[in-house]
C-alpha positions in Angstrom: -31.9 10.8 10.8 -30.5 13.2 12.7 -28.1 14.4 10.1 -31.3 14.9 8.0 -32.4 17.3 10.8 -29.7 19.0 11.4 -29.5 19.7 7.7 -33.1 20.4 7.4 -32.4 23.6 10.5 -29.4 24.7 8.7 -31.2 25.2 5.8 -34.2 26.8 7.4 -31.1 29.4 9.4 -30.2 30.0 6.0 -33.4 31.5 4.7 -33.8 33.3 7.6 -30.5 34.5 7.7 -30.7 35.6 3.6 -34.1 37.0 4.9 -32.7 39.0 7.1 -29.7 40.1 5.1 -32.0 41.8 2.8 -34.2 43.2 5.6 -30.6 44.8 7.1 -29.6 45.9 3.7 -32.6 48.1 2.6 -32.4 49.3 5.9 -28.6 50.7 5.8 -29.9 51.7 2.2 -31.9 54.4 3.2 -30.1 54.9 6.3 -26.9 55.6 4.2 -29.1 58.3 1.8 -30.9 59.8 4.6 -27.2 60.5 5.8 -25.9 61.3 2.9 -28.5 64.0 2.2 -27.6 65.4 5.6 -23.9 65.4 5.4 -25.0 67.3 1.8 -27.0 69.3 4.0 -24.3 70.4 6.6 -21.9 71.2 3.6 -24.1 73.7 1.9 -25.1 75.6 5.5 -21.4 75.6 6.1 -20.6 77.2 2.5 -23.7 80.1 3.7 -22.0 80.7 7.0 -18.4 80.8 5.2 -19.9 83.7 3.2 -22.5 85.3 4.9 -21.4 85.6 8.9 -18.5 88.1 8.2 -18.0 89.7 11.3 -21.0 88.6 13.0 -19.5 85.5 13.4 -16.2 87.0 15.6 -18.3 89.6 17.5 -20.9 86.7 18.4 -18.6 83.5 19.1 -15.6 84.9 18.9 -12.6 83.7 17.0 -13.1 80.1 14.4 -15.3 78.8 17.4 -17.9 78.6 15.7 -16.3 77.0 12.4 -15.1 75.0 14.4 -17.7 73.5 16.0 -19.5 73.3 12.3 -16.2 71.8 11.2 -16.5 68.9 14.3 -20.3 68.2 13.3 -18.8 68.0 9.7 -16.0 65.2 10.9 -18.3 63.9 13.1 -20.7 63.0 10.7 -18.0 61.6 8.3 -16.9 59.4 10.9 -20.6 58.0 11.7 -20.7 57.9 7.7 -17.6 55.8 8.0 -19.0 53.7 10.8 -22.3 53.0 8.6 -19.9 51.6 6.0 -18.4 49.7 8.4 -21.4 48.0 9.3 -22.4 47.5 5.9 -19.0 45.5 5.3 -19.9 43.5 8.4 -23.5 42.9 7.5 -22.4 42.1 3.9 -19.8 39.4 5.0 -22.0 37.9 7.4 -24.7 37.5 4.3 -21.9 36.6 2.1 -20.8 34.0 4.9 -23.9 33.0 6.2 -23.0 33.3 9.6 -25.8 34.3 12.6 -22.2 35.4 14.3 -21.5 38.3 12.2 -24.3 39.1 11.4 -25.5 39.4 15.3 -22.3 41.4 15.5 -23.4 44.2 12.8 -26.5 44.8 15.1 -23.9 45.3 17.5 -22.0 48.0 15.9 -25.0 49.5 14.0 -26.7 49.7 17.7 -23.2 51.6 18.8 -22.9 53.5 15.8 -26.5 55.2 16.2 -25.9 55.5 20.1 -23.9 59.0 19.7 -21.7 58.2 22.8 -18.1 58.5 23.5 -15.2 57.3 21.6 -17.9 55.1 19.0 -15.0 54.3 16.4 -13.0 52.9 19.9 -16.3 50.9 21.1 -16.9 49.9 17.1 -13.0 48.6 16.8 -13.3 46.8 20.1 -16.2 45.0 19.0 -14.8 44.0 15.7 -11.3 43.1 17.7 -13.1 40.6 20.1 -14.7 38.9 16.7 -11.5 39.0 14.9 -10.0 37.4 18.1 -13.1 34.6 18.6 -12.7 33.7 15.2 -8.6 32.7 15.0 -9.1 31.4 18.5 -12.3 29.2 17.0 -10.1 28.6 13.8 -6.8 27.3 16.2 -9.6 24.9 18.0 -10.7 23.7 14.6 -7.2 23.7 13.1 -5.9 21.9 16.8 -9.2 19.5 16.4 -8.5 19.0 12.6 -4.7 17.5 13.8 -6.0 15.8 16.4 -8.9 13.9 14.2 -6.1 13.2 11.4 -3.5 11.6 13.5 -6.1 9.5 15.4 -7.8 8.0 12.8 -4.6 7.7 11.0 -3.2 6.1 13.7 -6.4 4.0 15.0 -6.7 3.0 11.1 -2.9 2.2 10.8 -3.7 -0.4 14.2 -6.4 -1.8 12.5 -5.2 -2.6 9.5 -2.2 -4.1 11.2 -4.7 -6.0 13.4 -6.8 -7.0 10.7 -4.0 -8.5 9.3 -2.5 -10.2 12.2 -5.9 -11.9 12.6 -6.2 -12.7 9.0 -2.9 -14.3 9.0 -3.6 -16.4 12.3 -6.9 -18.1 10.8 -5.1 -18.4 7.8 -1.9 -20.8 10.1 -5.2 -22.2 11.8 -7.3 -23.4 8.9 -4.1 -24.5 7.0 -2.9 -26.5 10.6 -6.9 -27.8 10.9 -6.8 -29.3 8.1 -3.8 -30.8 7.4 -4.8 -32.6 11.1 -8.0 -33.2 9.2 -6.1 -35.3 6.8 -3.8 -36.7 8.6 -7.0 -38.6 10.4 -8.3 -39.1 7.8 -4.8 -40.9 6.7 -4.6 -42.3 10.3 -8.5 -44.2 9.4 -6.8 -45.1 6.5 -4.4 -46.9 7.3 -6.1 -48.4 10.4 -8.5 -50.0 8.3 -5.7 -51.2 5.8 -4.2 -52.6 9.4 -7.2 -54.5 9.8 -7.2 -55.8 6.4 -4.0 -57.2 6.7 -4.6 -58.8 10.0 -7.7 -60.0 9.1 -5.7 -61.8 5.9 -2.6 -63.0 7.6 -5.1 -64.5 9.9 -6.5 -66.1 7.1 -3.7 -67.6 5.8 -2.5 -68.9 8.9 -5.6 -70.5 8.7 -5.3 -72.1 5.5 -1.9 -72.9 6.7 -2.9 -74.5 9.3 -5.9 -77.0 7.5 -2.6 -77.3 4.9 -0.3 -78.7 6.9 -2.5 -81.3 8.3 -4.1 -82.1 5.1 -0.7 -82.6 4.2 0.7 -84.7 7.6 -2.6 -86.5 6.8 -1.7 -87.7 3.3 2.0 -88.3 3.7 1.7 -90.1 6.5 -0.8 -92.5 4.1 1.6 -92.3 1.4 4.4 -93.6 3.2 2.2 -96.5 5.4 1.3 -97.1 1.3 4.7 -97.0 0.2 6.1 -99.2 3.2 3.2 -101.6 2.8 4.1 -102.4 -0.9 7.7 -102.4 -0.1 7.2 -105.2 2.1 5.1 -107.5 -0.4 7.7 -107.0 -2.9 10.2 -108.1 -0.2 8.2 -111.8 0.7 7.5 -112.5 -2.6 10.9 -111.6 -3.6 12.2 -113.9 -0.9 9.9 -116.2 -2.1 10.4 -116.8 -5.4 14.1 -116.8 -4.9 13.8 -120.3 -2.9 11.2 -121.7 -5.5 13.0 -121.0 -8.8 11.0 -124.2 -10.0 7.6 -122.9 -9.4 9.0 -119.0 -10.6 9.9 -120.9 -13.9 6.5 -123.5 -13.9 4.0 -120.7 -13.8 5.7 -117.2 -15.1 3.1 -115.8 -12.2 5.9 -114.3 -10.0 6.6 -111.7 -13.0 3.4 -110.3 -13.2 2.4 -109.8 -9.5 5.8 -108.2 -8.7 5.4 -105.6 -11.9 2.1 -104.5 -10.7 3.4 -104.0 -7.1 6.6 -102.0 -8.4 4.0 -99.7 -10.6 2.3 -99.2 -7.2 5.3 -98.8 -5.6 6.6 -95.9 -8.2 3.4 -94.1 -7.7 3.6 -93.9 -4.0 6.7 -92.9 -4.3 5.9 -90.3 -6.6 2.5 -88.9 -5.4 4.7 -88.8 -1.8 7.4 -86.7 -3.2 4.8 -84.4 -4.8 2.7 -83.9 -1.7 6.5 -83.3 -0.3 7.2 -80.6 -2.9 3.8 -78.9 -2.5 4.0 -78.7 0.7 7.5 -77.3 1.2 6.5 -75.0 -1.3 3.2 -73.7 0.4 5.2 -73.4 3.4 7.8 -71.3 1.9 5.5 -69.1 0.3 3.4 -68.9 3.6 7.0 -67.8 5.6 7.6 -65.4 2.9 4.3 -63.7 3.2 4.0 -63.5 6.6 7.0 -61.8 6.4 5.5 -59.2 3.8 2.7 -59.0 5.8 4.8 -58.4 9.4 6.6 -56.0 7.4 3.7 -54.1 5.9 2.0 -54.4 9.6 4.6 -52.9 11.4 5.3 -49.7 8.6 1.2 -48.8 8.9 1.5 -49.1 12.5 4.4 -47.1 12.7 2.6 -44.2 10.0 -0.4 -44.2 12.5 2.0 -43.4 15.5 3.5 -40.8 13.5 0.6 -39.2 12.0 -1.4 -39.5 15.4 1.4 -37.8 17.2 1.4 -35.0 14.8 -1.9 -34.8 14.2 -2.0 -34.1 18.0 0.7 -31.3 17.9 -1.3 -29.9 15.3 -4.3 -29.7 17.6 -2.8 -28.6 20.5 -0.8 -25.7 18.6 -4.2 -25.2 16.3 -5.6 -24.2 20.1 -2.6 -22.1 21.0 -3.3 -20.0 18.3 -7.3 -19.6 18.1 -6.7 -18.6 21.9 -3.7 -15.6 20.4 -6.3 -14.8 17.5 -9.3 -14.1 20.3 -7.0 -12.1 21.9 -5.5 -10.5 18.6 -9.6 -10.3 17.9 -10.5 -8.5 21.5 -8.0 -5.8 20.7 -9.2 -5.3 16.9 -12.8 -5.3 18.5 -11.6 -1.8 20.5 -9.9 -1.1 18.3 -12.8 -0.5 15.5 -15.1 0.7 18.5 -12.9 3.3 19.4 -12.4 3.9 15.5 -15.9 4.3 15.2 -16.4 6.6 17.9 -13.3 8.9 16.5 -14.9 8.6 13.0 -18.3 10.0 14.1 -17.0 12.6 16.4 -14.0 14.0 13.2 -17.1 13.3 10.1 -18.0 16.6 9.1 -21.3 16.1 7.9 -22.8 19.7 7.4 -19.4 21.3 6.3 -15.9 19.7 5.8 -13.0 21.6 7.3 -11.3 22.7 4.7 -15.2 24.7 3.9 -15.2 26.1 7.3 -11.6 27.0 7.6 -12.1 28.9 4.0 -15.6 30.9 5.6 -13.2 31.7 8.6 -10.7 33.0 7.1 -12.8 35.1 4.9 -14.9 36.5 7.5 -11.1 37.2 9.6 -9.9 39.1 6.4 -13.2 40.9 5.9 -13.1 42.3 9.7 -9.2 43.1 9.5 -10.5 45.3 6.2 -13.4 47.2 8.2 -10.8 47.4 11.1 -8.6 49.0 9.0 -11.3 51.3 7.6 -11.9 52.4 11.2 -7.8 53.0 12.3 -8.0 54.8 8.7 -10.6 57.0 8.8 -9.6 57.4 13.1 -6.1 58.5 11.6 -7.0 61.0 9.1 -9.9 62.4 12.2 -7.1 62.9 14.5 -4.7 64.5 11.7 -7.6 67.0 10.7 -8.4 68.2 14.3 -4.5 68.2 15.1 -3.9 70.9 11.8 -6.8 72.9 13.3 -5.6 73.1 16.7 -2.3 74.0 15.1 -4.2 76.9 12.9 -5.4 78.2 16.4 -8.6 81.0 15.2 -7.8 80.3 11.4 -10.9 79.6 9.3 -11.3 75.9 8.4 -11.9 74.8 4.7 -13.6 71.7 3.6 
């Protein structure tokens, strides 16, 4: 908004400005004929005077003095003919320019070169020195500005960037540290609940175990009160029949009742020695994976340790370095607040430097011409009046 302002006055100086350029240059227009005519003027009286006055002229003034003094009205009007073209050049840069500067300064020298007074070419080449002077010390400010502007945002960019980055690189170490502790929980719940599993299984099995082994005390204990208890009949009626061979041999009995208890025996003795088997076997299968599962238990728990433990370093240097990146952060933070202070104060917005820099040098060379005009045509003044001196009463030519 205020850009839009300032670029809607400039505009509006502009046409004022051009306004007045053309106001000041139809002005000097006819000022520069009316003068011309005169200076016309003076040369044809002079050129009456050369060949009319005769003697009239050395009776009445006595000696050149009054050539001369036509001769110093003649220089004298070339000089204010010179200073009108100086003031042309001025008013013609500061159109060309656009600058209020000059152009306030060729009122200044038109107002001196109308005012008749003493020494105008000296008051004229003052006036244009002081510019001249203004202008290269305005254009070392700007140039001392210009250097100033491009090695602080230079510099201030150069720290931003590197700051930028620094805090890039921290939340980059963060994130990557976050979530590899992230994980590693994750892992930890993991195997925690695996853990459980496992517990909750082996307890399970020692369970089983348990209802096993007395299922199994239960039966073998039966087996061998079975197995003893058969034993024993075969023993009596063993002993038996071996004292009664006549009744063995009589009714063929003792044959048949022994078989049937050896069968019995046999099974007893076989279903025992099964139950025995199985059992052994269930137990050694129980030691085994109890083992397995002490073994597994112990390597989770010892995972969780070691994941918890760095899942903890993690954390802790995770905080560490969020508490460097605020810092890191803080200084970027002034960093781009002074950076955007030093940008708005070095934007050139109406007119880059390199513009302004180009006008000023312009408007320098173009006063250092009309300065030279002046020392010129102040030169070839002092030369003329110097040869008439030297002449003494001789009659001056134009």
């Amino acid at each position: 908004e205020t850009t839009s302002t300032d670029l809607k006055a400039d505009v509006a100086a502009k046409a004022d400005l051009h306004q007045e350029c053309m106001t000041k240059a139809e002005d000097f227009e006819s000022e520069t004929k009316s003068r011309g005519e005169e200076l016309a003027a003076i040369a044809k009286a002079k050129v009456n005077i050369i060949e009319a006055t005769g003697g009239a002229e050395e009776i009445s003034y006595g000696g050149a003095s009054f050539l001369q003094t036509a001769s110093r009205s003649r220089l004298s009007s070339k000089a204010d003919l010179a200073g009108f073209e100086v003031v042309r050049a001025v008013r013609d840069l500061a159109c060309t320019q656009n600058s209020k500067a000059l152009m306030l300064l060729s009122q200044r020298l038109s107002s001196v070169a109308h005012s008749h007074s003493a020494d105008v070419f000296g008051k004229i080449k003052g006036l244009i020195s002081d510019m001249i002077e203004k202008l290269e010390n305005q254009a070392a400010a700007d140039a001392t500005h210009k250097a100033y502007c491009d090695q602080q945002l230079s510099e201030t960019n150069s720290k931003k960037t590197g700051k930028t980055t620094e805090v890039e690189k921290l939340t980059t170490k963060i994130d990557q540290m976050t979530a590899k502790s992230s994980s590693l929980k994750e892992e930890v719940a993991a195997l925690q609940s695996a853990l459980s599993k496992v517990m909750r299984s082996q307890a399970e099995m020692d369970k089983l175990r348990q209802e096993e082994t007395t299922i199994y005390k239960t039966t073998q204990a039966d087996l061998e009160q079975g197995l003893s208890g058969v034993q024993l009949a075969l023993k009596v009626l063993n002993d038996y029949y071996a004292k009664d061979a006549a009744h063995v041999s009589a009714s063929g009995s003792s044959s048949g009742i022994i078989g049937l208890l050896e069968v019995v025996e046999s099974d007893f003795s076989k279903n025992l020695a099964e139950v025995v088997s199985t059992e052994e076997a269930a137990a050694a299968a129980y030691e085994q994976e109890s083992k397995d599962t002490s073994v597994e238990k112990v390597t989770k728990e010892k995972d969780v340790e070691h994941k918890i433990k760095e899942s903890a370093y993690l954390d802790k240097e995770s905080a560490a370095l969020s508490a460097d990146r605020s810092n890191v952060q803080a200084e970027l933070d002034a960093i781009l607040e002074y950076f955007s202070k030093i940008e708005a104060a070095c934007t050139e917005v109406a007119e880059t430097y390199a513009d302004k820099k180009a006008h000023r040098e312009a408007e320098i060379a173009g006063l250092k011409s009309a300065l030279d005009t002046l020392e010129n045509e102040t030169s070839l003044v002092q030369k003329r009046v110097a040869h008439r001196r030297f002449r003494g009463t001789g009659v001056l030519t134009a």
